[in-house]
C-alpha positions in Angstrom: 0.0 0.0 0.0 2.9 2.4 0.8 4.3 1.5 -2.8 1.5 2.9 -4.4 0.9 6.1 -2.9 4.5 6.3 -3.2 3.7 6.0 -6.9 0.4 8.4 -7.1 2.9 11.0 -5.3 5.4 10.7 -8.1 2.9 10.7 -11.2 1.3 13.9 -9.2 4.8 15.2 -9.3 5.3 14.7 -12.7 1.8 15.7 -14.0 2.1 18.9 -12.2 5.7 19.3 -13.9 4.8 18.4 -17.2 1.7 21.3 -16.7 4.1 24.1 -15.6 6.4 23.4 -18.6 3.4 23.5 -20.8 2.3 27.3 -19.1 5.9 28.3 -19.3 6.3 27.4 -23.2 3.2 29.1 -23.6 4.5 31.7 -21.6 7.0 32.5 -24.3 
């Protein structure tokens, strides 16, 4: 159970990444 929040944390992380790159490409 600890493995997958562990793993719902990190594809939060990366969504959330992938989401400010988009609004900072846009940005330019």
């Amino acid at each position: 159970q600890f493995n997958l929040k562990f793993i719902k944390l990190l594809i939060i992380k990366s969504s959330l990444t992938f989401k400010t790159i988009v609004l900072d490409l846009r940005a330019l």
